[in-house]
KEMAR-300690 format. One record per atom (N, C-alpha, C): residue number from 1; residue in three letters; atom name; x, y, z. Coordinates in steps of 0.2 Angstrom, whole numbers, plus 5000, padded with zeros to 4 digits. Layout:
BEGIN
+-----+------+------+------+------+------+
! seq ! type ! atom !    x !    y !    z !
+-----+------+------+------+------+------+
! NUM !  ala !   CA !    X !    Y !    Z !
...
+-----+------+------+------+------+------+
***
This chain:
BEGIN
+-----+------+------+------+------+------+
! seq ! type ! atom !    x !    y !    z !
+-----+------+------+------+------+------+
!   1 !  unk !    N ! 5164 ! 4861 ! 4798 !
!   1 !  unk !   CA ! 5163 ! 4863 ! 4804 !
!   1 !  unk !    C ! 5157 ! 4861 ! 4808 !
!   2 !  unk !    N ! 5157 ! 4857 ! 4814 !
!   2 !  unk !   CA ! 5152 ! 4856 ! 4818 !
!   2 !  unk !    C ! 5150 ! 4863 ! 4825 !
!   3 !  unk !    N ! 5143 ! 4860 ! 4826 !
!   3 !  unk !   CA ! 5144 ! 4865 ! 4830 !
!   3 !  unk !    C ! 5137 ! 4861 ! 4834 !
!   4 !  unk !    N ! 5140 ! 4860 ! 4838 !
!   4 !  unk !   CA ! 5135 ! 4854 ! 4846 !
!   4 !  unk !    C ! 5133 ! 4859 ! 4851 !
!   5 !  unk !    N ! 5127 ! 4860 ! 4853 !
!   5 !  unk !   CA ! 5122 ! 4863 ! 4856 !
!   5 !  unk !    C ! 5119 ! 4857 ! 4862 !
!   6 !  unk !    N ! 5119 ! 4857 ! 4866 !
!   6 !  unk !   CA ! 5114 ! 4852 ! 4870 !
!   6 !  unk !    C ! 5111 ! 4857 ! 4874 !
!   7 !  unk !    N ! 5102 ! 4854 ! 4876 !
!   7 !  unk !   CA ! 5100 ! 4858 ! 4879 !
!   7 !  unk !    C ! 5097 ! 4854 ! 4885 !
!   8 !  unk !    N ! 5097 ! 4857 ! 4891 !
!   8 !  unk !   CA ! 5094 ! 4855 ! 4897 !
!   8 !  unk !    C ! 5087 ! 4856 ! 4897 !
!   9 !  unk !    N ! 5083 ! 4849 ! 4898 !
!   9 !  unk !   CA ! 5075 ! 4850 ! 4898 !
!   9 !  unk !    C ! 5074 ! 4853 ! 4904 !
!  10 !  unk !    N ! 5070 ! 4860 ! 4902 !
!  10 !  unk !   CA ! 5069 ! 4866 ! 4908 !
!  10 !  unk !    C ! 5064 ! 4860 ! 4915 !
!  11 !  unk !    N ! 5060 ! 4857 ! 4913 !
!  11 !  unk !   CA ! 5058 ! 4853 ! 4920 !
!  11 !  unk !    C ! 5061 ! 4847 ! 4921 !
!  12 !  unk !    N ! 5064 ! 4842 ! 4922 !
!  12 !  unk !   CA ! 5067 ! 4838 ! 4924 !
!  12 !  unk !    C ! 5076 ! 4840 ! 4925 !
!  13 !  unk !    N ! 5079 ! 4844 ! 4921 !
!  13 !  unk !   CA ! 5085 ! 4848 ! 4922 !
!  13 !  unk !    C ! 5089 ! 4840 ! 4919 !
!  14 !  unk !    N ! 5089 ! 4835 ! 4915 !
!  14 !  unk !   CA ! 5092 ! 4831 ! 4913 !
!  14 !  unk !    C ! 5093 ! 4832 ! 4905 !
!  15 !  unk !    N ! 5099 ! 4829 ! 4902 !
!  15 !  unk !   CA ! 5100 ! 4833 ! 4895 !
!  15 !  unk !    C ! 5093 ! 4828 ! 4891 !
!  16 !  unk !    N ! 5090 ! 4833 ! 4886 !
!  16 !  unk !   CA ! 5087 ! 4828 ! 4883 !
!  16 !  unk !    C ! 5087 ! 4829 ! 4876 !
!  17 !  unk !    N ! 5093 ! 4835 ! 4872 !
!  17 !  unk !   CA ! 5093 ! 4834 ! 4865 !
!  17 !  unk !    C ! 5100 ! 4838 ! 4864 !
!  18 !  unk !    N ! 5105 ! 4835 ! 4858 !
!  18 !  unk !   CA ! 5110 ! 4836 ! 4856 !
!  18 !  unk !    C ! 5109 ! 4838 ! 4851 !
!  19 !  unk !    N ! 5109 ! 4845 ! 4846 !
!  19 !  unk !   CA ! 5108 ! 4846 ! 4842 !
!  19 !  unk !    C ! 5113 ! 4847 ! 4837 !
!  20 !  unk !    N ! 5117 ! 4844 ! 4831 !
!  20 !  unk !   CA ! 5123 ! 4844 ! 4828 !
!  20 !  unk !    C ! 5121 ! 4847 ! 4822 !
!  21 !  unk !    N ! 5126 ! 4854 ! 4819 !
!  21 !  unk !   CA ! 5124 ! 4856 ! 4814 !
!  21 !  unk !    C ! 5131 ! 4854 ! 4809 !
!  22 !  unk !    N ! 5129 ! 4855 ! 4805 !
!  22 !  unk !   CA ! 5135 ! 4852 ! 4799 !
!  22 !  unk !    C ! 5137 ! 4857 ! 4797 !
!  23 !  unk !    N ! 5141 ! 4863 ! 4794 !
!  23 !  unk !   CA ! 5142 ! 4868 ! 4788 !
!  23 !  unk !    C ! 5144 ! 4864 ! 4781 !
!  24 !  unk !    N ! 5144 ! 4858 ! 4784 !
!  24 !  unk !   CA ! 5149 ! 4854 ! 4777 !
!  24 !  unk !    C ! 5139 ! 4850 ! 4773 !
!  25 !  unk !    N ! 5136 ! 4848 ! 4776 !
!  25 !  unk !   CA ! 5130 ! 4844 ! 4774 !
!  25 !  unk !    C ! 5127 ! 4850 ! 4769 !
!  26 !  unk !    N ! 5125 ! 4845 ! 4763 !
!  26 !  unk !   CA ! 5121 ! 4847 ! 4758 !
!  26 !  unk !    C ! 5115 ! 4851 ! 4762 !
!  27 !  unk !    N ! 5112 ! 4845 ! 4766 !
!  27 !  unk !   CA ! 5106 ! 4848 ! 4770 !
!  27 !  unk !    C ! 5106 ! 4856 ! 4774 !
!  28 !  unk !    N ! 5101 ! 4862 ! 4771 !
!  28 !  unk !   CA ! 5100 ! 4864 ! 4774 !
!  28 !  unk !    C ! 5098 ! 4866 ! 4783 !
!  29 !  unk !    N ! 5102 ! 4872 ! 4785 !
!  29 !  unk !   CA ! 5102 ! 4871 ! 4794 !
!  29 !  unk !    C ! 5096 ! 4871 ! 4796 !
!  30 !  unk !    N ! 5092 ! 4874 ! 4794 !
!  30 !  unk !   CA ! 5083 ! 4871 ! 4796 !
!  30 !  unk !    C ! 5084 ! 4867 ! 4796 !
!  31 !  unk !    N ! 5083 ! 4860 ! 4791 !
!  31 !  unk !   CA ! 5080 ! 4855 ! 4791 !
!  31 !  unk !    C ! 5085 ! 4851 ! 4794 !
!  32 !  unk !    N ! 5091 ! 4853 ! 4798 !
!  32 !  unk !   CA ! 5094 ! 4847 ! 4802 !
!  32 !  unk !    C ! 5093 ! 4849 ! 4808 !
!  33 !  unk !    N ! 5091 ! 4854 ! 4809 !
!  33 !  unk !   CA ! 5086 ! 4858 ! 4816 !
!  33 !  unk !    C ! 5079 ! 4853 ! 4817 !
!  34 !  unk !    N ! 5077 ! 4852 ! 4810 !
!  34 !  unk !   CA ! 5070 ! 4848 ! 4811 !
!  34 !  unk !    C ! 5070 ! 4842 ! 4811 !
!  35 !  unk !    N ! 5075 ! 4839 ! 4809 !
!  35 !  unk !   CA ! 5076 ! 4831 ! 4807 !
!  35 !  unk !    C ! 5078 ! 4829 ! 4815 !
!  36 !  unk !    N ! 5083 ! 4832 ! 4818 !
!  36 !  unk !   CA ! 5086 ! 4830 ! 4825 !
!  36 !  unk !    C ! 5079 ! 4832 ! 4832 !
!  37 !  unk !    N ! 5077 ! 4834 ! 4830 !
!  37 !  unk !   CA ! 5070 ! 4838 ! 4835 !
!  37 !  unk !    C ! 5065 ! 4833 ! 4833 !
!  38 !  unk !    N ! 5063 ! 4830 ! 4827 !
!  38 !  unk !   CA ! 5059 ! 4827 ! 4826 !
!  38 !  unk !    C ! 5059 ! 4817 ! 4828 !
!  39 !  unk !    N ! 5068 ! 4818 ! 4826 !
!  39 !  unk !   CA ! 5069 ! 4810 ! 4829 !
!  39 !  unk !    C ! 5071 ! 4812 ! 4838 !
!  40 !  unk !    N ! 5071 ! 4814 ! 4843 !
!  40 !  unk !   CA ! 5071 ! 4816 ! 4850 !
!  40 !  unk !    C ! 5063 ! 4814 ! 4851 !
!  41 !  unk !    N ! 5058 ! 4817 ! 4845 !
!  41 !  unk !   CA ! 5053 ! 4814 ! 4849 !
!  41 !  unk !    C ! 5048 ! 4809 ! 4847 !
!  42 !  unk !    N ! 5053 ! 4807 ! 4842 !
!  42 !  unk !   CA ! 5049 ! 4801 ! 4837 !
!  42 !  unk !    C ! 5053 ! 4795 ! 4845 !
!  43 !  unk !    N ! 5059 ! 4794 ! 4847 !
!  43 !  unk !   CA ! 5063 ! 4791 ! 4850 !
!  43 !  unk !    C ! 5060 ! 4790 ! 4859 !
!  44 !  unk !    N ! 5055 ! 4798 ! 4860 !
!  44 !  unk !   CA ! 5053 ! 4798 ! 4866 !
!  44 !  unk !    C ! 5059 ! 4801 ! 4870 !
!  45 !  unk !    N ! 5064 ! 4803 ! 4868 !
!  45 !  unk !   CA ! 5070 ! 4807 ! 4871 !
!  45 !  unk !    C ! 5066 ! 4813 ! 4873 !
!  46 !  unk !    N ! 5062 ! 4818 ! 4870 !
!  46 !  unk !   CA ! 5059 ! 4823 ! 4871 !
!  46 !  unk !    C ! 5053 ! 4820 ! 4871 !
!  47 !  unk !    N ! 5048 ! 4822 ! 4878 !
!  47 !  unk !   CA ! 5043 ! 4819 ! 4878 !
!  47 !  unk !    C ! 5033 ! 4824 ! 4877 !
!  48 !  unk !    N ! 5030 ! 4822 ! 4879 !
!  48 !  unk !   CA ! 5022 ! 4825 ! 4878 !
!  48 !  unk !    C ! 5023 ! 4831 ! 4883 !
!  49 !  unk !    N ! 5024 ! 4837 ! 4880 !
!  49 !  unk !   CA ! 5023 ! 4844 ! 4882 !
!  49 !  unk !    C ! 5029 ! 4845 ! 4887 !
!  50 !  unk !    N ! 5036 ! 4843 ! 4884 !
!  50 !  unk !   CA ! 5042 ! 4847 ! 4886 !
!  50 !  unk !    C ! 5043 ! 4853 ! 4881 !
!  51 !  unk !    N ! 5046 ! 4858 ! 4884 !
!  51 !  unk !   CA ! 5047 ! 4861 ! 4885 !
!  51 !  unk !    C ! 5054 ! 4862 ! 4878 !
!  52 !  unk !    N ! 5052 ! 4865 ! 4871 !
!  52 !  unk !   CA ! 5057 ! 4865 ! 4867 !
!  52 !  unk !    C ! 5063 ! 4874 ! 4869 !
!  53 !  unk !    N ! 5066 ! 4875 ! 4869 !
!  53 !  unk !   CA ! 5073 ! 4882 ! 4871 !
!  53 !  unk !    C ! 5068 ! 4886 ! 4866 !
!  54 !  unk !    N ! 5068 ! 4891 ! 4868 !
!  54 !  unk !   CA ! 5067 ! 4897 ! 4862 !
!  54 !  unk !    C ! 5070 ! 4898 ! 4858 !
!  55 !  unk !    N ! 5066 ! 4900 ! 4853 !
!  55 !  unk !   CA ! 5069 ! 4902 ! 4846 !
!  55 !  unk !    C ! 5075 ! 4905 ! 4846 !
!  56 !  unk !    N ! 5075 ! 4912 ! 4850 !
!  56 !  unk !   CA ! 5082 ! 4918 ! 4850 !
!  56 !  unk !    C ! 5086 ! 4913 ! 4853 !
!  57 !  unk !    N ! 5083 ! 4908 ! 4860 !
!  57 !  unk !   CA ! 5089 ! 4905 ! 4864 !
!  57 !  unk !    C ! 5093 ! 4899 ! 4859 !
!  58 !  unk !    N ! 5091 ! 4895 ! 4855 !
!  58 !  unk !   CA ! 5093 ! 4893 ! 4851 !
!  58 !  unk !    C ! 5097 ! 4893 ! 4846 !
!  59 !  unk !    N ! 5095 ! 4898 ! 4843 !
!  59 !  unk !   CA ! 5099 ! 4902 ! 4838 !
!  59 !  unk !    C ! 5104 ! 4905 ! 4840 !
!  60 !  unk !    N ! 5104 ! 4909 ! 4847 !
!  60 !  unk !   CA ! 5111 ! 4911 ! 4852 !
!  60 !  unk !    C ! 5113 ! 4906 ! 4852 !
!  61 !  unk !    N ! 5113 ! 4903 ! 4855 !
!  61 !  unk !   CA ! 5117 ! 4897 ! 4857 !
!  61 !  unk !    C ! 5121 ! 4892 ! 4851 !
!  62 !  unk !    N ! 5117 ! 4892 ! 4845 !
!  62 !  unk !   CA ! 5120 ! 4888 ! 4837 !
!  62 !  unk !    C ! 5124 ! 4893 ! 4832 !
!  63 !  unk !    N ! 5123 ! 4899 ! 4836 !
!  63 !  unk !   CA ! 5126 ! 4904 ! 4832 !
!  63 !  unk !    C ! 5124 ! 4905 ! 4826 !
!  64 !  unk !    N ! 5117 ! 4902 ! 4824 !
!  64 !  unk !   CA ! 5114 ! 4906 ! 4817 !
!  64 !  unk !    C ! 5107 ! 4909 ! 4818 !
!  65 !  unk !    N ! 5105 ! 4911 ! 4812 !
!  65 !  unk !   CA ! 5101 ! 4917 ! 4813 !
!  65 !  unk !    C ! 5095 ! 4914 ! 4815 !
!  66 !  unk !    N ! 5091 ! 4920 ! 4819 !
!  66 !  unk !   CA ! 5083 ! 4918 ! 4822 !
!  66 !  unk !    C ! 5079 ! 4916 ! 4818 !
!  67 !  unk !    N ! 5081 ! 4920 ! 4811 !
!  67 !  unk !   CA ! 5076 ! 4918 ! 4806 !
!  67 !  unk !    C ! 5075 ! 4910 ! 4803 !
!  68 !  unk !    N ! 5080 ! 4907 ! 4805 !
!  68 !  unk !   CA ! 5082 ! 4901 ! 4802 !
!  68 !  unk !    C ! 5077 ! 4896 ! 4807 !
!  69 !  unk !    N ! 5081 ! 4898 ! 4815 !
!  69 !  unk !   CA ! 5077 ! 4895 ! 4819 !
!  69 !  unk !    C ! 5069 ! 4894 ! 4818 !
!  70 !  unk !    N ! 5067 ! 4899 ! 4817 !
!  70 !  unk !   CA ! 5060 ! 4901 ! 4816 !
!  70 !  unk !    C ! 5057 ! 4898 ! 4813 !
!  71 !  unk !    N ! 5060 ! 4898 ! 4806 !
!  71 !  unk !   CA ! 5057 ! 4892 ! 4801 !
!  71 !  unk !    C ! 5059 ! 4884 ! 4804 !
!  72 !  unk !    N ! 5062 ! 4883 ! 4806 !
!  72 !  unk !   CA ! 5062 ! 4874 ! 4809 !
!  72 !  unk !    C ! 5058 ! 4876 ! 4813 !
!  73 !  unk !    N ! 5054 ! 4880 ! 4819 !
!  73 !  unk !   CA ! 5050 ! 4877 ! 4825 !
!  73 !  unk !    C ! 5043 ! 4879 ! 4819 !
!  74 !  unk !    N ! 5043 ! 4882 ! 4814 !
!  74 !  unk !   CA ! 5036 ! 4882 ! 4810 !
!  74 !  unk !    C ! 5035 ! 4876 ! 4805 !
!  75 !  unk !    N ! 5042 ! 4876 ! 4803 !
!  75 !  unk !   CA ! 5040 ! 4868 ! 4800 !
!  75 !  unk !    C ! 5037 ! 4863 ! 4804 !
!  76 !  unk !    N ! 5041 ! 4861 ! 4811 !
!  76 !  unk !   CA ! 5039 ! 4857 ! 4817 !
!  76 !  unk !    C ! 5032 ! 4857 ! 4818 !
!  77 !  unk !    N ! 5029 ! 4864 ! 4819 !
!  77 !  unk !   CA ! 5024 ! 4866 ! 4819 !
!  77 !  unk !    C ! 5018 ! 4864 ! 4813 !
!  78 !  unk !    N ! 5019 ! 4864 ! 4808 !
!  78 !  unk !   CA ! 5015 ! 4863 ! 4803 !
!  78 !  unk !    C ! 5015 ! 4854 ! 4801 !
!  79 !  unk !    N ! 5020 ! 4850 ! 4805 !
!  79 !  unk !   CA ! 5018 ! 4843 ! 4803 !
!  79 !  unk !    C ! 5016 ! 4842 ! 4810 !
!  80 !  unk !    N ! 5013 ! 4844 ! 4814 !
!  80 !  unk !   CA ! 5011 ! 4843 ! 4820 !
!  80 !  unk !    C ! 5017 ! 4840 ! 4825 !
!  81 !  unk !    N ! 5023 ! 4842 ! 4826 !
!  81 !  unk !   CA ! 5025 ! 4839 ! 4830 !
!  81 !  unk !    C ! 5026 ! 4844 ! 4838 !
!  82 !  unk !    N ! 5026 ! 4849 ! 4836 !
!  82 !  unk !   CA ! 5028 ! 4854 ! 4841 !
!  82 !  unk !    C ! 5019 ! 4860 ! 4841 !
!  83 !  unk !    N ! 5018 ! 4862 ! 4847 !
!  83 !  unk !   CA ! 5012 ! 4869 ! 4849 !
!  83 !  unk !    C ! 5017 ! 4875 ! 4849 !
!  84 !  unk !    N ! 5014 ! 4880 ! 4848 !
!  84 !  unk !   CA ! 5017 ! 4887 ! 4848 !
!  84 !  unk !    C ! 5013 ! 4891 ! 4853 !
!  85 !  unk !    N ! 5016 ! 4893 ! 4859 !
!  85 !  unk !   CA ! 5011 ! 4895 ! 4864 !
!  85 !  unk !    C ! 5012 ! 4903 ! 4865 !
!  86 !  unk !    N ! 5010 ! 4909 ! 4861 !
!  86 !  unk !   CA ! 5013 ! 4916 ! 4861 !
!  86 !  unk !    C ! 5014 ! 4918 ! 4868 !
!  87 !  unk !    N ! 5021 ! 4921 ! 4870 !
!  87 !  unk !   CA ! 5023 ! 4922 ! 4877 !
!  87 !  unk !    C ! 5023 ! 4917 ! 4881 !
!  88 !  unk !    N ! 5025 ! 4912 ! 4878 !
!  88 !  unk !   CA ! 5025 ! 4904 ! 4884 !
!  88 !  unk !    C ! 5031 ! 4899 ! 4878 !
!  89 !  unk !    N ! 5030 ! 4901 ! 4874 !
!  89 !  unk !   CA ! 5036 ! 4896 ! 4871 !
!  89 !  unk !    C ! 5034 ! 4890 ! 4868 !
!  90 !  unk !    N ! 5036 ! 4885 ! 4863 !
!  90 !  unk !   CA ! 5037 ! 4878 ! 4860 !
!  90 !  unk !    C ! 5037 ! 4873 ! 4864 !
!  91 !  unk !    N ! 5032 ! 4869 ! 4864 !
!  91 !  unk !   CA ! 5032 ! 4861 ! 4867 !
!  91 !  unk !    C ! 5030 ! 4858 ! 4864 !
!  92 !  unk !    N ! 5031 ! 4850 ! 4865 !
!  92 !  unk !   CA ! 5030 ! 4845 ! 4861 !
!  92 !  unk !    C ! 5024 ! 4843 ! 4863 !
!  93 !  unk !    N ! 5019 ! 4841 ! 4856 !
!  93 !  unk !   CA ! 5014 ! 4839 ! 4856 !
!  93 !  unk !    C ! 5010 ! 4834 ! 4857 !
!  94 !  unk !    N ! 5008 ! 4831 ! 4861 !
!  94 !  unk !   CA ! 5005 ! 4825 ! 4861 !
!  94 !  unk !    C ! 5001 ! 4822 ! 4862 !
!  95 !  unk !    N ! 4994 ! 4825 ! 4858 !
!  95 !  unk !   CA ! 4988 ! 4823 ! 4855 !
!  95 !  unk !    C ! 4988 ! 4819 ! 4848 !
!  96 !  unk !    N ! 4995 ! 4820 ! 4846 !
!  96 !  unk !   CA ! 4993 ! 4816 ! 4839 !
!  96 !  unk !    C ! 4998 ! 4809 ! 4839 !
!  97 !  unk !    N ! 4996 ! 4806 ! 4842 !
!  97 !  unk !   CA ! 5000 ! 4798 ! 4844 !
!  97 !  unk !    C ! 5000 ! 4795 ! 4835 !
!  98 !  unk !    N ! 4994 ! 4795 ! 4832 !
!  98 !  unk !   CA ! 4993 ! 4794 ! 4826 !
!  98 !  unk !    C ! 4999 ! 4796 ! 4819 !
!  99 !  unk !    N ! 5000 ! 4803 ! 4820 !
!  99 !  unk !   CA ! 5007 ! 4804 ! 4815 !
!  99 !  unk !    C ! 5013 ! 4802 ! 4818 !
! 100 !  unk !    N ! 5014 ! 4802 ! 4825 !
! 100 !  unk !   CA ! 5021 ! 4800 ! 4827 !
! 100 !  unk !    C ! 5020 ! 4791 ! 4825 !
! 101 !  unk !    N ! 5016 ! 4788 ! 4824 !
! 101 !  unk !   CA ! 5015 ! 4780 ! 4822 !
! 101 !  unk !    C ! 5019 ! 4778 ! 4814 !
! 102 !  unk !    N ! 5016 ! 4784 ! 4811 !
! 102 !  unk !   CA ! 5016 ! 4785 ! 4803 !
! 102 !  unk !    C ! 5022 ! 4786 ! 4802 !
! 103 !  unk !    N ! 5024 ! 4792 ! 4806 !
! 103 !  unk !   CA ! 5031 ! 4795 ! 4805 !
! 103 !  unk !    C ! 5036 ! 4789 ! 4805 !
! 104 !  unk !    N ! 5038 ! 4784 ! 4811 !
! 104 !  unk !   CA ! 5040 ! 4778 ! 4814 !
! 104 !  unk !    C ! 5039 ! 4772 ! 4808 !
! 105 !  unk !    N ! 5033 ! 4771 ! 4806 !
! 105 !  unk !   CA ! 5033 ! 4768 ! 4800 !
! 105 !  unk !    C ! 5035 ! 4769 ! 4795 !
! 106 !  unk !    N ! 5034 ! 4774 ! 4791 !
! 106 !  unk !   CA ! 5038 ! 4777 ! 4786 !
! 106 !  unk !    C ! 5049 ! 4776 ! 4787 !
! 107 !  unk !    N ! 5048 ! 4780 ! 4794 !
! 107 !  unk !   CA ! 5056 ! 4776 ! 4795 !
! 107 !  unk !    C ! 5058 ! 4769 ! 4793 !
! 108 !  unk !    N ! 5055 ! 4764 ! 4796 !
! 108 !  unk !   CA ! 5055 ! 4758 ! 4797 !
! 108 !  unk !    C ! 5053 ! 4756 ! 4787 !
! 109 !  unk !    N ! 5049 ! 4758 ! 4785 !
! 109 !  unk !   CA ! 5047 ! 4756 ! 4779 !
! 109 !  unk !    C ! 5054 ! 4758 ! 4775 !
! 110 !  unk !    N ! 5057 ! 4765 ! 4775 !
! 110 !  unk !   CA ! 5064 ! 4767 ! 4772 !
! 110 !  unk !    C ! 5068 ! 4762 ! 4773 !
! 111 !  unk !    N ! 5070 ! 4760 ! 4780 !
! 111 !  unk !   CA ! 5076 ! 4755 ! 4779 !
! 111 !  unk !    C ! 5074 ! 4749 ! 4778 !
! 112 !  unk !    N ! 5070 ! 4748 ! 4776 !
! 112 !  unk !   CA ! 5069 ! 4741 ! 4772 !
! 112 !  unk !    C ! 5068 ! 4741 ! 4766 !
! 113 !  unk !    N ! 5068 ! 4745 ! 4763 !
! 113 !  unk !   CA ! 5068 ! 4748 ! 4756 !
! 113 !  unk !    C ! 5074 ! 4749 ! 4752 !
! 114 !  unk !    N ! 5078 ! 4752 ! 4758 !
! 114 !  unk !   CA ! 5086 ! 4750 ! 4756 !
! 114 !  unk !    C ! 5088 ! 4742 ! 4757 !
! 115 !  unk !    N ! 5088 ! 4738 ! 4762 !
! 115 !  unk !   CA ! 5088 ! 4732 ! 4766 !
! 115 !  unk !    C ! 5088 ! 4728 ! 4759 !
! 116 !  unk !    N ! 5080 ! 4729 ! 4756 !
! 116 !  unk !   CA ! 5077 ! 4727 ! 4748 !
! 116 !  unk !    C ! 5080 ! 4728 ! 4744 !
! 117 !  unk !    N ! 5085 ! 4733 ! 4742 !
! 117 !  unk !   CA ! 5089 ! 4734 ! 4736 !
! 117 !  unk !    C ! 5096 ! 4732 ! 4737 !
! 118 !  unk !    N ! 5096 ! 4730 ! 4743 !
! 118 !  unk !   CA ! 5105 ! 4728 ! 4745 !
! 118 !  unk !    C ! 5104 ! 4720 ! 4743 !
! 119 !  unk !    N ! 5098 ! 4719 ! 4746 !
! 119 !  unk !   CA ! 5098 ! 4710 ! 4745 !
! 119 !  unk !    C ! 5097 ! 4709 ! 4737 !
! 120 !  unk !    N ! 5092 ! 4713 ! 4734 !
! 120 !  unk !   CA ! 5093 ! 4711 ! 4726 !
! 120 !  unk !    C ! 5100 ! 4712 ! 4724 !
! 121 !  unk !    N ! 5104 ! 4718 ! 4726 !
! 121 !  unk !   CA ! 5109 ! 4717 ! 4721 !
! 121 !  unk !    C ! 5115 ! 4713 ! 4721 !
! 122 !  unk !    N ! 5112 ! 4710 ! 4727 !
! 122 !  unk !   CA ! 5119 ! 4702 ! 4730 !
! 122 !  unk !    C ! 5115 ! 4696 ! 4728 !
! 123 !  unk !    N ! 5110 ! 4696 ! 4726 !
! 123 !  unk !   CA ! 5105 ! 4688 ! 4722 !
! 123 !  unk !    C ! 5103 ! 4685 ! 4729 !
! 124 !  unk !    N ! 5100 ! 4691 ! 4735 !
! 124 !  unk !   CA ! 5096 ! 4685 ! 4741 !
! 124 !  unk !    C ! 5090 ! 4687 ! 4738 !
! 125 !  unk !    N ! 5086 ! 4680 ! 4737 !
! 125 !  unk !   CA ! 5080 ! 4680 ! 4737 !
! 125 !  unk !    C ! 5075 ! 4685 ! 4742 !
! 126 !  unk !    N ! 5068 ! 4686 ! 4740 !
! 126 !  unk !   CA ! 5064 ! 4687 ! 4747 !
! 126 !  unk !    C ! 5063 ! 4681 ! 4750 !
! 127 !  unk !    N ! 5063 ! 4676 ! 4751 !
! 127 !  unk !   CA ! 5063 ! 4671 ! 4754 !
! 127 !  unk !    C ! 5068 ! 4672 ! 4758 !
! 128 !  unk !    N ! 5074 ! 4671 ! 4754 !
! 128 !  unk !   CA ! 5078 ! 4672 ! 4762 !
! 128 !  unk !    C ! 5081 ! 4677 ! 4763 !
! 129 !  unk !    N ! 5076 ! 4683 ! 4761 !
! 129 !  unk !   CA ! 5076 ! 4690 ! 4766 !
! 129 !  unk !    C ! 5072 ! 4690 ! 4771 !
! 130 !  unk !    N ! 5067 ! 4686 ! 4770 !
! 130 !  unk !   CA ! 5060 ! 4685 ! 4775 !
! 130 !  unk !    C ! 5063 ! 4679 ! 4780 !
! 131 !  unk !    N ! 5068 ! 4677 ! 4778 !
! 131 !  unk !   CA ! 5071 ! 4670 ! 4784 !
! 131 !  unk !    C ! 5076 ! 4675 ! 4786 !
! 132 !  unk !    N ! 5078 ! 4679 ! 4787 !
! 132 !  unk !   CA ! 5082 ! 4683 ! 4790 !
! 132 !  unk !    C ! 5082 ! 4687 ! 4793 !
! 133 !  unk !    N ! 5073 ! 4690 ! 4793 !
! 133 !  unk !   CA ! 5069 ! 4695 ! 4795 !
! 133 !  unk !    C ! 5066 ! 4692 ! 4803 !
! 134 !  unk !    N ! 5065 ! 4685 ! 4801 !
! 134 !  unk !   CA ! 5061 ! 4681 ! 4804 !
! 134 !  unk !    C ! 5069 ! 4678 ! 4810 !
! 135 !  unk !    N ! 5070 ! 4678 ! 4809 !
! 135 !  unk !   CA ! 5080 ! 4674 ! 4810 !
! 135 !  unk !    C ! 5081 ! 4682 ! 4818 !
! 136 !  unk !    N ! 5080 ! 4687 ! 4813 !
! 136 !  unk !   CA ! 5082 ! 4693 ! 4819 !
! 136 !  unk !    C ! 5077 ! 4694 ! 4823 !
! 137 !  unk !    N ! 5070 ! 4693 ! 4824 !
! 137 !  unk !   CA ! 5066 ! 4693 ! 4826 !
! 137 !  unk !    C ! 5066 ! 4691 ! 4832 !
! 138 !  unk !    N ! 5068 ! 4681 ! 4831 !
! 138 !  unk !   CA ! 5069 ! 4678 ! 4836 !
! 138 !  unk !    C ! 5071 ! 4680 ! 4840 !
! 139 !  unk !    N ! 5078 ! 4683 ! 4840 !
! 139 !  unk !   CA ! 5085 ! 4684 ! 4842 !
! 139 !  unk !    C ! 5084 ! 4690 ! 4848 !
! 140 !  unk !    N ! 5078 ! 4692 ! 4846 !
! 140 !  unk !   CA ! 5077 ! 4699 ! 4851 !
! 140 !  unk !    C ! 5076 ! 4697 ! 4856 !
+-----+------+------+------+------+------+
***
């Protein structure tokens, strides 16, 4: 069972996040709360101090519990990517240009990691993963 939530950015009134829960994913509902929040603003879809829905409005809205919600905007909160403002609400952070670089990198560094184990196991050299790398680069 899916359950798709989109939320309208309270200041521009334009959608700026889709949030999809799984009941079937291994992944717990927090952390597909914080994965999908965390990539809107690694991508710049959510931007420097928008405006995230409140905890109970979220949770109303996805149909599961406040307590759940609560812990994704704490998670959020504790690897810097959202402020918690009491009686003002959740917005995205943006003093720390630095972790969203790392976070971006680490992404980038994953898929080539896999990228790296698909080429060994079909016998392409690194040479010609690095002409390949180089090969798509141009092409941009």
């Amino acid at each position: 069972m899916l359950i798709i939530y989109t939320h309208l950015c309270q200041s521009s009134g334009r959608p700026t996040i889709d949030i999809i829960i799984s009941n079937a994913s291994n992944e717990p509902i927090y952390e597909q709360i914080v994965s999908q929040i965390k990539a809107a603003i690694l991508s710049g879809t959510l931007g420097q101090g928008e405006a995230l829905p409140s905890i109970r409005s979220l949770a109303n809205s996805l149909r599961i519990s406040v307590i759940t919600t609560k812990r994704a905007y704490s998670e959020l909160e504790a690897q810097g990517f959202i402020d918690t403002v009491q009686g003002k609400g959740s917005f995205v952070t943006g003093g720390n240009v630095e972790l969203l670089r790392e976070e971006r990198m680490h992404q980038v560094e994953l898929l080539l990691s896999q990228a790296i184990d698909k080429a060994q196991a079909i016998g392409i050299t690194p040479a010609e993963l690095h002409e390949i790398i180089n090969t798509l680069e141009e092409n941009e």
